[in-house]
C-alpha positions in Angstrom: 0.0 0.0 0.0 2.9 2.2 0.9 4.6 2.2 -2.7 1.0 2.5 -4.8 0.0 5.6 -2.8 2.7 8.3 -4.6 2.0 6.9 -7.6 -2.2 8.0 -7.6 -1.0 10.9 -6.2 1.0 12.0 -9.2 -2.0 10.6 -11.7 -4.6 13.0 -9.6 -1.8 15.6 -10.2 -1.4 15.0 -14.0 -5.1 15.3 -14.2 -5.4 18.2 -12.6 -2.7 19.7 -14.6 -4.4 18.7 -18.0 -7.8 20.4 -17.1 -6.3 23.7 -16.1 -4.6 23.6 -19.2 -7.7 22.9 -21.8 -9.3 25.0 -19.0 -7.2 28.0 -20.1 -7.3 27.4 -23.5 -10.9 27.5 -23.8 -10.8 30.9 -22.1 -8.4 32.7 -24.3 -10.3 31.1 -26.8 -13.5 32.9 -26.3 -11.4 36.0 -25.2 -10.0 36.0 -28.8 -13.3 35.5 -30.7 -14.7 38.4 -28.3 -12.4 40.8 -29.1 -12.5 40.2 -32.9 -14.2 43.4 -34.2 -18.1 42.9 -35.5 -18.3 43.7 -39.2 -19.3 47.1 -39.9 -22.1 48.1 -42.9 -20.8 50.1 -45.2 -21.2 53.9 -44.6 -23.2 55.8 -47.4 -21.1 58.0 -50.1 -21.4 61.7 -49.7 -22.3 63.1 -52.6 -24.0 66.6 -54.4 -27.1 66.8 -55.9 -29.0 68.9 -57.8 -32.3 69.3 -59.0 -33.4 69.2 -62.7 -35.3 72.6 -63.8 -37.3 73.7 -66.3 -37.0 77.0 -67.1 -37.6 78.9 -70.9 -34.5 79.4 -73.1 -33.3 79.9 -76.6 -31.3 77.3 -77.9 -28.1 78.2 -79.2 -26.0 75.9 -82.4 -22.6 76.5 -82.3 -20.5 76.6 -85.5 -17.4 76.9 -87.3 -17.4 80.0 -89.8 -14.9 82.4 -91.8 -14.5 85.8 -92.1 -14.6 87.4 -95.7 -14.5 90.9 -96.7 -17.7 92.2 -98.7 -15.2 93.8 -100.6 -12.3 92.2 -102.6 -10.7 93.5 -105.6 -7.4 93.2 -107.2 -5.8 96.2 -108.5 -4.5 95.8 -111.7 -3.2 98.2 -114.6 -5.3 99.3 -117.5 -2.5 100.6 -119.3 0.6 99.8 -120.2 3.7 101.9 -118.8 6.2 102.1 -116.2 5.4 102.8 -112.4 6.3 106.0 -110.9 5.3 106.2 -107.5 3.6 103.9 -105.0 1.5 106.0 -103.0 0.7 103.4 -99.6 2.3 102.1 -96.7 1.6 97.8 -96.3 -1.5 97.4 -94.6 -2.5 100.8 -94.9 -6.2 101.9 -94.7 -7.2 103.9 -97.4 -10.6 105.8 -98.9 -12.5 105.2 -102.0 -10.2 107.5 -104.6 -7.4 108.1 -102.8 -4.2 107.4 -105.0 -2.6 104.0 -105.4 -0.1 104.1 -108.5 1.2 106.4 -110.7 2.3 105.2 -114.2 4.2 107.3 -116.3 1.5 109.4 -117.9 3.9 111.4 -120.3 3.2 109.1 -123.7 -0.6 109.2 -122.7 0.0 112.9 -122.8 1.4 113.3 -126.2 -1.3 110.5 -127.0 -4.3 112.9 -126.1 -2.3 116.1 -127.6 -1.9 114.3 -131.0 -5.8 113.1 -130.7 -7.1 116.6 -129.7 -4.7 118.3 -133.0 -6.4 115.2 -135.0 -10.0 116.6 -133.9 -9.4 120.3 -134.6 -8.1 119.5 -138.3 -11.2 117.2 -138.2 -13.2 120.2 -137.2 -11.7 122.4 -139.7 -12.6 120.0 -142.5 -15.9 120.0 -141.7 -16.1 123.6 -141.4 -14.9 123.8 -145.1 -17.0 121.3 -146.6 -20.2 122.8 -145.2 -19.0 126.2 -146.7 -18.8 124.5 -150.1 -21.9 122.2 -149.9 -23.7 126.3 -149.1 -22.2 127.6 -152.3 -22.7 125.1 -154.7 -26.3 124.6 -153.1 -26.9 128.5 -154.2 -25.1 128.0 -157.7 -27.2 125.2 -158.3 -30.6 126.9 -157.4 -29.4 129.1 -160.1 -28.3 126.1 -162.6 -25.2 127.2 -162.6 -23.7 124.0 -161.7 -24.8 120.7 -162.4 -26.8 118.7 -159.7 -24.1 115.8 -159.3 -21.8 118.8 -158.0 -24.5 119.1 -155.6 -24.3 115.4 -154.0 -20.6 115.8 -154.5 -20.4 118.1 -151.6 -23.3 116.8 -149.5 -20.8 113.3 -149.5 -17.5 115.6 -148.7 -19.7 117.0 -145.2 -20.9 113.6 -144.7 -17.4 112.5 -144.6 -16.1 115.3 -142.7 -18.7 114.5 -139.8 -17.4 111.3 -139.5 -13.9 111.9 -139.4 -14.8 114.6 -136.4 -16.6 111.9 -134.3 -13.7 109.5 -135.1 -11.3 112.3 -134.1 -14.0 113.0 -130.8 -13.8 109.1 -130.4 -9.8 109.4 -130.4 -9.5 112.0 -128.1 -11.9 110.6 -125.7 -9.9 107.5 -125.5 -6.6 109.3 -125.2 -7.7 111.0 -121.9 -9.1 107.8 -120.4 -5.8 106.4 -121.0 -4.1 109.2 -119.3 -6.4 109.3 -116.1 -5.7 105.4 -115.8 -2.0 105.6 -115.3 -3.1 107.5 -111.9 -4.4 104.7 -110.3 -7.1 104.9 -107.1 -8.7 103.2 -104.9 -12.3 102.0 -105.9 -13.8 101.3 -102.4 -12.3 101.9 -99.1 -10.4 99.6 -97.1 -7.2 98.0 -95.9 -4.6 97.3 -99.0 -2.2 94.9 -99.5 1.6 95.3 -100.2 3.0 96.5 -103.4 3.7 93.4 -105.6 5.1 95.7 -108.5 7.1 98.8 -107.1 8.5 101.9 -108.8 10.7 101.4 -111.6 8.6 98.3 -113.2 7.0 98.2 -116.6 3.7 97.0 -116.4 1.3 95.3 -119.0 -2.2 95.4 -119.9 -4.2 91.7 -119.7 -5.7 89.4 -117.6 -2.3 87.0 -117.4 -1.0 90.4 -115.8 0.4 90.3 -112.1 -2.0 92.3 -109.6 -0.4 95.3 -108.6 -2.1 95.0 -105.1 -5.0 93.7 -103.3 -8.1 96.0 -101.6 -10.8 94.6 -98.9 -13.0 96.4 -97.0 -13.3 96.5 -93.6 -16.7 96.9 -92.0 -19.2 95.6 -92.0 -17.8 92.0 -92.8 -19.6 88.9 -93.8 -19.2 85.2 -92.3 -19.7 82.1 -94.2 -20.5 79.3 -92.4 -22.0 75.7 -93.2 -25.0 73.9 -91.1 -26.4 70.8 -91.3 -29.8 69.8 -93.2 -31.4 68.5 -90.0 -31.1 71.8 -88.7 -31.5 73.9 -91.6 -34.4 72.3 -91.7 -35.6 73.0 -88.2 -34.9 77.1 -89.0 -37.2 76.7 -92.5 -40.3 75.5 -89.9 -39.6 78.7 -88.0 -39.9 81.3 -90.4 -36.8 81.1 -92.1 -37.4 79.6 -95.8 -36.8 81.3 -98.6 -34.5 84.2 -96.5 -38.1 85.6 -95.6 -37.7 86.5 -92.0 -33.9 85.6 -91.8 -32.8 89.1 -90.0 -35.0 87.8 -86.9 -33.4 85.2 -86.2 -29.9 85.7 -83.5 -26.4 85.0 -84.3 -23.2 86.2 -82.0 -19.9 85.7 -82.8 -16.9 85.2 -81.2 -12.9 84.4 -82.3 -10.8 81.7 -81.3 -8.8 83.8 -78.7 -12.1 85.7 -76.7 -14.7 84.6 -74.5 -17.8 83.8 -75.4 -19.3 86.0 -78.4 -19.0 89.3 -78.4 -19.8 90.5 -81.5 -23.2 90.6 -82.4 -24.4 89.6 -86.1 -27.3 89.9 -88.4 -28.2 86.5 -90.3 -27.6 87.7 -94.0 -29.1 84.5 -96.3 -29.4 80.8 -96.6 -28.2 79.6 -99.9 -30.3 78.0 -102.5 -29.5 74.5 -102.5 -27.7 71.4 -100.1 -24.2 70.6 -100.7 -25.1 66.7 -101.7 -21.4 66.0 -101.2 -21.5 66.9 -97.9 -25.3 67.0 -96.4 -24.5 71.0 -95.3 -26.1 74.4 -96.3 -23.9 77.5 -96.4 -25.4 80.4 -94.6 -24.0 84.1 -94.6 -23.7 86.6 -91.7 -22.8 90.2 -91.7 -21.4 92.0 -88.9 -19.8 95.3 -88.4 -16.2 95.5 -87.8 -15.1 98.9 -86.1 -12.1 97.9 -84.5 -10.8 96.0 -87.4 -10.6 93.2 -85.5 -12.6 90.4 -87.5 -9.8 90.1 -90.7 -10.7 88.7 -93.4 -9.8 84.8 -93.8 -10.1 84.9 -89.7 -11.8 81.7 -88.5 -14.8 82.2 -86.4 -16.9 81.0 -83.8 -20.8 80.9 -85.0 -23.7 81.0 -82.5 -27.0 81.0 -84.3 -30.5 80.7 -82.1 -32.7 78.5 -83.7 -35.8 80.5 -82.8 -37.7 81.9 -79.7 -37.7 81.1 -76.1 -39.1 77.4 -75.3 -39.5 75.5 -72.4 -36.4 72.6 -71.6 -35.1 70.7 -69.1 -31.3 71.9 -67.4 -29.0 70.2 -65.8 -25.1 71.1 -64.3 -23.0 69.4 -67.4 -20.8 68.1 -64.4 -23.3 65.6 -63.9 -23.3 63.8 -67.4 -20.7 60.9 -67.4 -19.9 59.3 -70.6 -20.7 55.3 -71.1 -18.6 54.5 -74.4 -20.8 55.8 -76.7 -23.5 56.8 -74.4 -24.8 59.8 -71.7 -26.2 59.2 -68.6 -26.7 60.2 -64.8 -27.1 59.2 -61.9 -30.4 59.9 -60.5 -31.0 60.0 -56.5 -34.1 59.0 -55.6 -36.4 58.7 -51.6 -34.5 56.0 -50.5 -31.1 57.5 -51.2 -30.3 55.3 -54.4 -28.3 55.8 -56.9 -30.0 54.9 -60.5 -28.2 54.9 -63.6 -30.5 56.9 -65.6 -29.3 57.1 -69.7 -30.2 60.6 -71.3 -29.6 62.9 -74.7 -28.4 66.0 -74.6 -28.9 69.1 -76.2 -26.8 72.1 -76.0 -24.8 74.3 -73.1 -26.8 77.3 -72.4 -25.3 79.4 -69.7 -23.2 77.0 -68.3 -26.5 74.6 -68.1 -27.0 71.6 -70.4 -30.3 71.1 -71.7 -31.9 67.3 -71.2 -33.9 66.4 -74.4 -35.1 63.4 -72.4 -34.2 60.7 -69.7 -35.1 62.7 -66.8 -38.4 64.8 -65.3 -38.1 68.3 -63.7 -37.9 68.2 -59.9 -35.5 65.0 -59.9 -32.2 65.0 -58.6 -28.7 63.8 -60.1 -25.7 63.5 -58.7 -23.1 66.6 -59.4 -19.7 66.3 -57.4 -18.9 62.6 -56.6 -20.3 60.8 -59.4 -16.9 58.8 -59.8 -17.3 57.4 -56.7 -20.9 55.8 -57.2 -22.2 53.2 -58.7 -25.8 51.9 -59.6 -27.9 51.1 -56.4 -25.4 52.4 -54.1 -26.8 54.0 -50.7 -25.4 57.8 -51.5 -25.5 60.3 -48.6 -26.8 63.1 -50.7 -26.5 67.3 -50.0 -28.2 69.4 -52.1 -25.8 71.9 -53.6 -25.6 74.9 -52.3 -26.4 73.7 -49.2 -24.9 73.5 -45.7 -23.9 69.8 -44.6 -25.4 69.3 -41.2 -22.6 68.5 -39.8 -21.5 72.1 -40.7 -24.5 73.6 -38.3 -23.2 72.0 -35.1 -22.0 74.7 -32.7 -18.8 75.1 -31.1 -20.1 74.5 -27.7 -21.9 71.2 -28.8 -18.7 69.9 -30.0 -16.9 70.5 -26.8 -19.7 69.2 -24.4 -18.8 66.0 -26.5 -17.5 63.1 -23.9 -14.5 62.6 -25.4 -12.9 58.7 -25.7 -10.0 57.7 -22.9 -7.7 55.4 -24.5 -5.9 52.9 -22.2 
C-alpha cells in the first residue's frame, strides 16, 4: 500500500494539470473570438445633388465659320507703262479714290495732244465742206452748176462729220488712257503690299500680275456651313426662302475671346444642299469697327434657332460618358443611386439642356459621381447647401464626452 499511494498521487496531479490547461485554452479562446471586431455596414457616399429645372431658353448651335470681306478687288493696270510712284504704306487703310499708282503718264500725254490736234483738223474739215456744200447749193438753185456737184459736196460733209466723231472718239480714249495711269482706290479699305514697285514696266491683260490687293473692312460677312437637319428646323420657324432671316440671332466670337462678343445679323441661306456633304452655307454680316474680324479669320458661329421654349437643365458636371452613351445618376427617396441614360442638347449658360431621360424636380448626382455606382446608398446634400454637420455649434462639439484610450 505504501509504494502505490505516490504513484495516484502523481496521476490525480497530472489530471489536474491537464484540465487547467484545456481549462485555459478555452478561455483565451472565447477572449479572442470576443475581441474580434463585429463587421461594420458600409457607410453611405457623400455626394451633391442637384435638382433638374425647367426654365424657358433659346437654344443656341454652335458653328465653325470664316470671315470674308464684302469687298475684294485686285488692282491691276489698264495701261501699259512704267510705275512712278507707290503712294501706300503695307496694310495701310485707305478711302475710296485716294491714290494708289502712278504710271508714267507722259506718252498718254502726247497721245491725247496728238488726238485733240487730229479733232481740230477734223473740225476744220468739216467747217470747209459745209461752206462748199452752201455755195454750190446757191449756184445750183441758179443752174449754174450741175446737180451731181451738188451730192458731190453733201458726200465731202458727210465725210467730214465722220472723221470729227472719229477724231472726238480718239480724243476721248486718249484721256481715259491718261487718267488710268493714276491709279485709285475703288472702295475703301485695308490694302495689301506693293507686288510691283516703282521702276517696273507694267502690262495690260488678264495673265498680268496684280499690282495689289483691296478689302473692305466693315461691315464683314461670315460664311459658315449647317447641317440639313437643322436647316431644316430654322425653314419651320420662319426662315425659308430668306423671308424672316434678320430675326433670327447669331453672335460671334474668335478663337482667342470669351464667349461671343460681337453681335451679327443673319444675311441668307443659300439655295440648294451641298449633296457631297449633307450641309447648307449660310452668310452673316457683322460690323467690324475695330478691325478686328480680318478677313480669312476663322470664327466662332452661335445661331438661335428661334424663340424662347421651355427645356429641361441640368449642371453638365453631372453627365458621365458610357462608351458611346450619356447618362446620370439619378437620387431617388431612398437615397439610391440609379443609372439613368439621357440625350443632350446644348450648353446654355453653363446649363446643359436634357432632351429626355429625366423629369423636372429629380435629382442627379453633381460632385462625386466617380465614386458611385448603380444602387449604391449615396448620402446626398443638395448643392448649395450647408452639410449638417457644418451647423453643429462650437459648444456642442466640446460638451462632447471625449474617448480615454488605455
Amino acid at each position: 500500500m505504501e509504494t502505490t499511494t505516490p504513484i495516484f498521487s502523481r496521476k490525480l496531479i497530472a489530471v489536474a494539470i491537464g484540465l487547467a490547461l484545456v481549462g485555459s485554452a478555452v478561455g483565451i479562446s472565447l477572449n479572442s473570438e470576443a475581441a474580434k471586431p463585429q463587421a461594420v455596414a458600409a457607410a453611405p457616399t457623400p455626394v451633391t445633388v442637384a435638382p433638374v429645372v425647367e426654365r424657358s431658353v433659346i437654344e443656341w448651335d454652335d458653328f465653325s465659320g470664316r470671315v470674308e470681306a464684302i469687298e475684294y478687288v485686285e488692282i491691276r493696270p489698264r495701261v501699259a507703262g512704267t510705275i512712278d510712284a507707290v503712294h501706300f504704306r503695307e496694310g495701310q487703310l485707305v478711302r475710296k479714290g485716294d491714290p494708289l499708282f502712278t504710271i508714267d503718264p507722259r506718252p498718254y500725254e502726247a497721245e491725247l495732244a496728238r488726238a485733240e490736234a487730229e479733232k481740230a483738223q477734223a473740225e476744220a474739215t468739216l467747217g470747209l465742206s459745209q461752206t462748199e456744200l452752201e455755195r454750190t447749193r446757191r449756184l445750183a438753185d441758179e443752174h449754174a452748176v450741175a446737180r451731181r456737184e451738188l451730192d458731190q459736196r453733201n458726200s465731202a460733209v458727210q465725210e467730214a462729220e465722220a472723221r470729227l466723231k472719229a477724231a472726238e472718239a480718239a480724243v476721248m480714249t486718249a484721256r481715259l488712257n491718261l487718267q488710268y495711269t493714276a491709279i485709285t482706290a475703288p472702295v475703301s479699305g485695308r490694302v495689301s503690299r506693293a507686288e510691283i514697285t516703282t521702276g517696273n514696266l507694267v502690262g495690260v491683260g488678264p495673265s498680268v500680275p496684280a499690282l495689289t490687293t483691296l478689302v473692305s473692312v466693315s461691315p464683314v460677312y461670315v460664311n459658315f456651313e449647317i447641317d440639313e437637319q437643322t436647316f431644316q428646323r430654322y425653314a419651320t420657324q420662319g426662315a425659308a426662302g430668306n423671308a424672316n432671316v434678320a430675326r433670327i440671332p447669331v453672335a460671334i466670337g474668335l478663337s482667342n475671346e470669351e464667349g461671343y462678343p460681337h453681335p451679327a445679323q443673319l444675311q441668307a441661306f443659300d439655295n440648294r444642299v451641298d449633296t457631297a456633304s449633307g450641309t447648307i452655307r449660310v452668310r452673316a454680316i457683322v460690323n467690324n469697327p475695330a478691325s478686328l474680324l480680318t478677313p480669312g479669320m476663322y470664327a466662332r458661329v452661335r445661331i438661335g434657332g428661334g424663340g424662347k421654349q421651355a427645356a429641361l437643365l441640368i449642371d453638365d458636371k453631372a453627365v458621365g460618358t458610357d462608351q458611346d452613351k450619356k447618362y446620370v445618376m439619378v437620387v431617388g427617396a431612398d437615397n439610391k443611386a440609379t443609372y439613368r441614360p439621357v440625350v443632350l442638347g446644348p450648353v446654355i449658360d453653363g446649363k446643359r439642356v436634357v432632351r429626355s431621360g429625366l423629369q423636372e424636380g429629380e435629382k442627379v448626382i453633381v460632385n462625386g459621381l466617380q465614386r458611385v455606382h448603380p444602387n449604391d446608398v449615396v448620402a446626398p446634400v443638395v448643392a448649395g447647401e450647408v452639410p449638417p454637420q457644418a451647423n453643429l455649434k462650437t459648444s456642442q462639439l466640446k460638451d462632447k464626452p471625449r474617448k480615454t484610450l488605455i
